[in-house]
Steps between C-alpha positions, in 0.01 A plus 500: 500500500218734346564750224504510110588234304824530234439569175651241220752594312498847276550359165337167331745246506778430212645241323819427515573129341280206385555166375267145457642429857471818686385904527689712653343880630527804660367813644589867712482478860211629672489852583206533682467194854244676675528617854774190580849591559611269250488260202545164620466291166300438174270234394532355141179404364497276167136440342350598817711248714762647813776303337759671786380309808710703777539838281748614306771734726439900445841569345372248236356634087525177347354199468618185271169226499589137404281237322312691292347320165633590170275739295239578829424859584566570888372766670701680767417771794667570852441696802636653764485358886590667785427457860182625445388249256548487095368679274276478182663342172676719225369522178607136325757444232394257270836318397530169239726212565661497187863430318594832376762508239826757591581740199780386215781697604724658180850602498602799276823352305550799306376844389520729266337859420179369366516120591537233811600174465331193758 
């Protein structure tokens, strides 16, 4: 099939969790595949590396990678593929496998006019 290859997806990718063991990401769906009739699936790139052997399905926006090394940097980038081939890389998110710490959460026990009690 001959025509115009996708283009990757609209937005650099986003984070959405990390940890020492994992990274999990994100991204918009292509709006622009070229002159095929369809997406068909994405590629996940990690430092360069297709880490998503077979594609990831069309209908997918995430992506959770395992094995990762605490405190390393990883840099991650997908494209689109259709039937007329894939496309170039997005721009890359550069995401750290790191333990981040949730917030303290507070209850409010009491209030008053000008005071709040934790």
């Amino acid at each position: 099939m001959t025509g115009k290859l996708p283009q990757p997806p609209l937005l650099t990718p986003h984070q959405i969790s990390v940890s020492p063991t994992h990274i999990e990401f994100g991204w918009v769906s292509s709006s622009d595949i070229g002159g095929a009739s369809k997406l068909e699936a994405y590629n996940v790139y990690v430092d360069g590396t297709l880490v998503t052997e077979n594609g990831l399905p069309a209908s997918s926006l995430e992506y959770r990678y395992e094995g990762v090394t605490a405190g390393q940097s990883y840099k991650v980038s997908i494209t689109s593929v259709t039937l007329i081939g894939e496309g170039p890389k997005s721009n890359p998110l550069t995401i750290w496998a790191v333990d981040v710490p949730s917030a303290t959460t507070l209850l409010v026990t009491d209030t008053t006019r000008d005071t709040c009690s934790v």
